[in-house]
LONU-60715 format. One line per field, with one value per residue: x, y, z of N, C-alpha, C in turn; residue number from 1; residue in three letters. Coordinates in Angstrom, 1 decimal. Layout:
N
neast [X  ...]
nnorth [Y  ...]
nup [Z  ...]
caeast [X  ...]
canorth [Y  ...]
caup [Z  ...]
ceast [X  ...]
cnorth [Y  ...]
cup [Z  ...]
n [NUM  ...]
res [ALA  ...]
END
This chain:
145
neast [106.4  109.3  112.1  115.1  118.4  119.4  121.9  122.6  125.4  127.3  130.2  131.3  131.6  128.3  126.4  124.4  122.4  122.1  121.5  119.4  117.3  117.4  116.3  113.9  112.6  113.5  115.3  118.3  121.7  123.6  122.4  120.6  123.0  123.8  121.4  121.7  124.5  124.4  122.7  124.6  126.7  128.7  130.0  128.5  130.3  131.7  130.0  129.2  128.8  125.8  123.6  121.3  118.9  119.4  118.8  116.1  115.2  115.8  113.9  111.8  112.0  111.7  108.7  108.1  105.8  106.5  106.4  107.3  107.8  106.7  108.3  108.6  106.4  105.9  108.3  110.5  113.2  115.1  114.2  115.4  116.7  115.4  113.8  112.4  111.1  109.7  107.5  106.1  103.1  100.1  99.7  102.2  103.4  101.8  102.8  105.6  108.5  111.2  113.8  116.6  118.9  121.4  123.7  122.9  120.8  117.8  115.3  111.9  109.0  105.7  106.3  109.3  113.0  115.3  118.5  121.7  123.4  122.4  121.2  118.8  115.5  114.9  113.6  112.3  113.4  115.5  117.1  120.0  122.3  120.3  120.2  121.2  120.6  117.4  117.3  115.5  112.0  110.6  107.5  106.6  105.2  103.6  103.6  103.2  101.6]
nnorth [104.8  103.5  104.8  105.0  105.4  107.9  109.4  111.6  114.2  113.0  111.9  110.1  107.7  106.3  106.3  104.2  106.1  108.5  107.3  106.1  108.4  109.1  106.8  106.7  109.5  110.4  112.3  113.8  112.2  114.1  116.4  114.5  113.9  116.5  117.3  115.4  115.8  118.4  117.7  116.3  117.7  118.3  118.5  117.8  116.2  114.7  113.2  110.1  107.1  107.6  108.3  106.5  108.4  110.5  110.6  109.6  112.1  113.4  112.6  113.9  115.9  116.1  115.6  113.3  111.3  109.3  105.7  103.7  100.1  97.3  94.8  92.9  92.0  89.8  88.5  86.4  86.4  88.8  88.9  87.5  90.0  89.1  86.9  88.9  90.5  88.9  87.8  89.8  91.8  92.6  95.2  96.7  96.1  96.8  99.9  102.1  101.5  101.8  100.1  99.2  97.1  96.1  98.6  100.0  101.0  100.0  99.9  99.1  98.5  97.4  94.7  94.6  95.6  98.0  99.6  101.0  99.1  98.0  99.9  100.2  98.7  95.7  92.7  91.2  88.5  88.7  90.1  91.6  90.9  89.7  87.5  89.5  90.9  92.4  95.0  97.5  98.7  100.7  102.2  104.2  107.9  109.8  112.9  115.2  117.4]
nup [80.2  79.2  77.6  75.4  76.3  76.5  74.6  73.4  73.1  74.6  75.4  77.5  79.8  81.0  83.7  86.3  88.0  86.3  84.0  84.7  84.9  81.9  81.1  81.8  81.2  79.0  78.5  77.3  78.9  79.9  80.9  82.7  84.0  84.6  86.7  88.9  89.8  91.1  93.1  94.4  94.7  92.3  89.7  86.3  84.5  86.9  87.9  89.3  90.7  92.6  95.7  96.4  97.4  95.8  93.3  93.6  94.6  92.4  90.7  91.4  91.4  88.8  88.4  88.5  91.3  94.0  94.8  97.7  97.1  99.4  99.6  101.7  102.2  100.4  100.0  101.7  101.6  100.2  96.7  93.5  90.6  87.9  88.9  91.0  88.5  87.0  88.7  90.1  90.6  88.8  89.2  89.4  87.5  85.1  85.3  85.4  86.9  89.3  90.1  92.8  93.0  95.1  94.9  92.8  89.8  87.6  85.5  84.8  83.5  82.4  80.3  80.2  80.9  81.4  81.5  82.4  81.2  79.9  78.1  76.0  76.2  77.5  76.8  79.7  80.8  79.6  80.7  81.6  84.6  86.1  88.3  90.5  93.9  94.5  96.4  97.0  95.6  93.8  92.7  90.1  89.6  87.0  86.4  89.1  90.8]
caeast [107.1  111.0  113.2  116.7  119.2  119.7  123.5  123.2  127.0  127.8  131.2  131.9  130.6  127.0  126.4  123.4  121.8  121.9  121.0  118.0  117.0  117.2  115.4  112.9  112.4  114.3  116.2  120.0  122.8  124.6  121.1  120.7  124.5  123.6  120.7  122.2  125.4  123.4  121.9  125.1  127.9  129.7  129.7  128.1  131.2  131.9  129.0  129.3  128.0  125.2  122.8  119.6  117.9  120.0  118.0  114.6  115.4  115.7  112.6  110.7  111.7  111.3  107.4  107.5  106.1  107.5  105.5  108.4  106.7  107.2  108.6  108.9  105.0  105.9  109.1  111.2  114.3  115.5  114.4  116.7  116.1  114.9  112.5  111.4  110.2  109.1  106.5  105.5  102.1  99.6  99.9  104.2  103.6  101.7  103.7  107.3  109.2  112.6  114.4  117.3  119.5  122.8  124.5  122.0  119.4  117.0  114.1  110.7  107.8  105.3  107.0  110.7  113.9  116.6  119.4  122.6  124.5  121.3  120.9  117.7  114.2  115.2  112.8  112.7  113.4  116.9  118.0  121.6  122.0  119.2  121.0  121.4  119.2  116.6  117.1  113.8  111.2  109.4  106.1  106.7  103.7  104.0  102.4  103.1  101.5]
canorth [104.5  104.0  105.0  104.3  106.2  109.7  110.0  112.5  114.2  112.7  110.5  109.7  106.5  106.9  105.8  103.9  107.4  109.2  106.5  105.4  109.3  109.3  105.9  107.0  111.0  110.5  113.5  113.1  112.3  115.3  116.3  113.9  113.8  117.5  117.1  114.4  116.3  119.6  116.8  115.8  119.1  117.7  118.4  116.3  115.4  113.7  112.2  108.6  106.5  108.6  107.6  106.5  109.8  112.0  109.9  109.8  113.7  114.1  111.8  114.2  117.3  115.9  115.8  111.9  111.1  107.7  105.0  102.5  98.8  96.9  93.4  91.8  90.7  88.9  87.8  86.0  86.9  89.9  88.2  88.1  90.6  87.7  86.6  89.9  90.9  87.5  87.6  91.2  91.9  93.7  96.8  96.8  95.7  98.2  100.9  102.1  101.3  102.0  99.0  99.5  96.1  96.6  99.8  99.9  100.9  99.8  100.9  98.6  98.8  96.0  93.5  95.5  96.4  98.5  100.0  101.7  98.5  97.7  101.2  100.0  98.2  94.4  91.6  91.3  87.5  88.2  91.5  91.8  90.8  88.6  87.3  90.6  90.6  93.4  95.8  98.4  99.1  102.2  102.4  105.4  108.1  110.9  114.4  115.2  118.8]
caup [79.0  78.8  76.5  74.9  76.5  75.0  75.2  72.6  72.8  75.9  75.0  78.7  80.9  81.1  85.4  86.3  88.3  85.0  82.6  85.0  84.6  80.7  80.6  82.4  80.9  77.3  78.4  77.1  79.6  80.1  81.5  83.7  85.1  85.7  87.6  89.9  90.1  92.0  94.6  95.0  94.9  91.8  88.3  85.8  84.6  88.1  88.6  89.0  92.0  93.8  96.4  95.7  97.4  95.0  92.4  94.3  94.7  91.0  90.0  92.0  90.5  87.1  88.0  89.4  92.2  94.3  96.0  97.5  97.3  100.3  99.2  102.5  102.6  99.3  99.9  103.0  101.3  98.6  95.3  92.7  90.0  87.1  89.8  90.9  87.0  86.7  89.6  90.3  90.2  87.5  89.3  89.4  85.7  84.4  86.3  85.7  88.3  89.6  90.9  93.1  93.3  95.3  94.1  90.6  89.5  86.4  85.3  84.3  82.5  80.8  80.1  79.6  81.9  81.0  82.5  81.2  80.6  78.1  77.2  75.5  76.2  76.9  76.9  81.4  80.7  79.0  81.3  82.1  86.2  86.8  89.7  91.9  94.8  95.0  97.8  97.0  94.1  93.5  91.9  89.7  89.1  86.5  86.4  89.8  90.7]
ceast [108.6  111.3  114.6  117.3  119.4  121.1  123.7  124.9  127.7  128.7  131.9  131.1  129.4  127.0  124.9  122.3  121.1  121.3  119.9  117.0  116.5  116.7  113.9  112.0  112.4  115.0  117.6  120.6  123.1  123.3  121.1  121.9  123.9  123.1  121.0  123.8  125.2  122.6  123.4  126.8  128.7  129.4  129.2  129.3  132.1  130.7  129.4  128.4  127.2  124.4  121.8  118.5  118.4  118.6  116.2  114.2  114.9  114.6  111.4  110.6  111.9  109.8  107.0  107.1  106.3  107.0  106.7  107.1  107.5  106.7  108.3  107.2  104.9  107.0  109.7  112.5  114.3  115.3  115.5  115.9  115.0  113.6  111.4  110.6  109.4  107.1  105.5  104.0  101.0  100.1  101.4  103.9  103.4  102.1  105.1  107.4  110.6  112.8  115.8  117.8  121.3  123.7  124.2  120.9  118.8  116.0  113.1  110.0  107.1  106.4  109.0  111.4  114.7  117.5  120.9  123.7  123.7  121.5  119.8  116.7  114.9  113.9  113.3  113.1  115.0  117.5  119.4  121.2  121.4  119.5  120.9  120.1  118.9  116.6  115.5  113.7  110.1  108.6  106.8  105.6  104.0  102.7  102.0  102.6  101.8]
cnorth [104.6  104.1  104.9  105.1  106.6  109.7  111.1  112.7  113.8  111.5  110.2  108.4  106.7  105.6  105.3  104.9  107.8  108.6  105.9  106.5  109.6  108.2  106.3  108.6  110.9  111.5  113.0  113.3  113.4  115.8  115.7  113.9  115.4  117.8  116.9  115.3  117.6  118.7  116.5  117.1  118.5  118.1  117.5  115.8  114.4  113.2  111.0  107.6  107.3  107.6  107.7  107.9  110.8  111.5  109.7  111.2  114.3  113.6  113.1  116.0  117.2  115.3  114.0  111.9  109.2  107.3  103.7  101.1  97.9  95.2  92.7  91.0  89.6  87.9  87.9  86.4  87.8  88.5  88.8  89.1  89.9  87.6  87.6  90.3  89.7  87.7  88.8  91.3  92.8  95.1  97.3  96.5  96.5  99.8  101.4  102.6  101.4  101.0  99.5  98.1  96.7  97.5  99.7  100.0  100.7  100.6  99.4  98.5  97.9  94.9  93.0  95.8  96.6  99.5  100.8  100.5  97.8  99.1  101.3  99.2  96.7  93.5  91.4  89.7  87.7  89.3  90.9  91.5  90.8  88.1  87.7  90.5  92.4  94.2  96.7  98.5  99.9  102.5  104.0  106.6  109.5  111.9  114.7  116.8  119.6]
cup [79.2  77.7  76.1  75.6  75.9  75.5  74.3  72.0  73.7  75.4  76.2  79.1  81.4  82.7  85.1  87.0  86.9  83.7  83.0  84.4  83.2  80.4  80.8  81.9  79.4  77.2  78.0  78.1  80.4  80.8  82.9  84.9  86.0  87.1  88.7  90.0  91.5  92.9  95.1  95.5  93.7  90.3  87.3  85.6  85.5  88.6  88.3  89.9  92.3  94.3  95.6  96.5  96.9  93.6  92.6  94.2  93.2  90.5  90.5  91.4  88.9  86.9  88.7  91.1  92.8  95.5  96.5  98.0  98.5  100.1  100.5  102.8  101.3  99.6  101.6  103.2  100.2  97.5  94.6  91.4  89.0  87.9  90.1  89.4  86.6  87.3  90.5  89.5  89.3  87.9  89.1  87.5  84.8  84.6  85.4  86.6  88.2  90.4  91.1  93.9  94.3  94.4  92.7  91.1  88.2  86.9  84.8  83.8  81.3  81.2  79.5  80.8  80.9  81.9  82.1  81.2  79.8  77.2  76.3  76.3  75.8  77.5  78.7  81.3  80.3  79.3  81.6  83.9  86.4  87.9  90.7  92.6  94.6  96.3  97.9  95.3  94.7  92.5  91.8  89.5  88.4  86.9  87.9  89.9  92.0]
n [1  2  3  4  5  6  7  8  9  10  11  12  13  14  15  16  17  18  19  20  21  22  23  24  25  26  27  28  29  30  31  32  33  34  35  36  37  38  39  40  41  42  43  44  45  46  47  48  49  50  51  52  53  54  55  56  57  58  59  60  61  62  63  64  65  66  67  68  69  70  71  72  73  74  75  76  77  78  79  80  81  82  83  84  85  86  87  88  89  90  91  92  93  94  95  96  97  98  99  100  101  102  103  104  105  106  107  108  109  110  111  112  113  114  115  116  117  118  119  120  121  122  123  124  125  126  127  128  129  130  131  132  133  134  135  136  137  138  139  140  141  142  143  144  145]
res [UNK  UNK  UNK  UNK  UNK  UNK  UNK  UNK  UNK  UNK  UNK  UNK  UNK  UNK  UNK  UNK  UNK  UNK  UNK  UNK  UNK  UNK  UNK  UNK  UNK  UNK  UNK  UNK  UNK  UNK  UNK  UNK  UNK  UNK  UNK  UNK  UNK  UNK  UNK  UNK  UNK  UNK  UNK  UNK  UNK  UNK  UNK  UNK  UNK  UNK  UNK  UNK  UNK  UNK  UNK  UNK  UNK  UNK  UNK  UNK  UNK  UNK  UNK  UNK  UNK  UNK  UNK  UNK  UNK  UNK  UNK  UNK  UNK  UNK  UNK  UNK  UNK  UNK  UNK  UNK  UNK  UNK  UNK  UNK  UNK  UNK  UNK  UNK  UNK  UNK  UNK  UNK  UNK  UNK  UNK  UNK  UNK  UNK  UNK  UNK  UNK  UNK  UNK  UNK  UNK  UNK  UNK  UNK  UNK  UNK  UNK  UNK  UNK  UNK  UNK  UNK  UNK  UNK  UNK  UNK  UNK  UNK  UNK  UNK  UNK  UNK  UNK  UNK  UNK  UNK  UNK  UNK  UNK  UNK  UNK  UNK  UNK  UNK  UNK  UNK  UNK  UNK  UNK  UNK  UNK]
END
């Protein structure tokens, strides 16, 4: 299930790390910056950019575990985002997934992407950067023990 971004009292730039985290949790912001701040040596207040294994890192100790889907027996080239939600199969469908396009990440789920320049649950047909090519997607899996 995703959820709206919790920015709670967070009145700073919510980063695509931190705002895939609170789509993905419902935890607020300031939360998630933390999180990803302690993978990376930085305060939340400086988090901004992180790698995608500070973010893999954190999914994992917030109880997910993380299956990466390996596009290339689908595709010849990185689909574009649009395409990938388009054409992704039941199993990616009924999943949330972490999509990781060139320096970004969303989040998916059903028939929904969001991301922190949605900050909500948008119809995957009318996401923001449809365009960007797909680098990796991660089958998400909760209740990890």
């Amino acid at each position: 299930m995703l959820h709206p971004i919790n920015r709670g009292d967070w009145d700073r730039t919510v980063w695509c790390g931190p705002g895939v985290l609170s789509i993905l949790t419902g935890k607020p912001v300031r939360e998630t910056h933390a999180i990803l701040g302690r993978h990376c040596d930085k305060t939340a207040e400086k988090v901004s950019g992180v790698p995608l294994d500070a973010i893999l890192l954190a999914l994992y100790e917030l109880g997910f575990l993380v299956r990466e889907v390996d596009l290339s027996t689908r595709y010849n080239k990185p689909p574009t985002l649009r395409r990938y939600l388009r054409e992704r199969p039941p199993s990616e469908r009924m999943s949330e997934v972490l999509v990781s396009t060139h320096g970004h990440v969303g989040a998916c789920h059903l028939g929904y992407y969001c991301d922190n320049h949605t900050g909500v649950m948008a119809p995957e047909d009318k996401c923001k950067g449809g365009r960007r090519l797909v680098e990796t997607v991660f089958i998400l899996i909760r209740g990890r023990t």
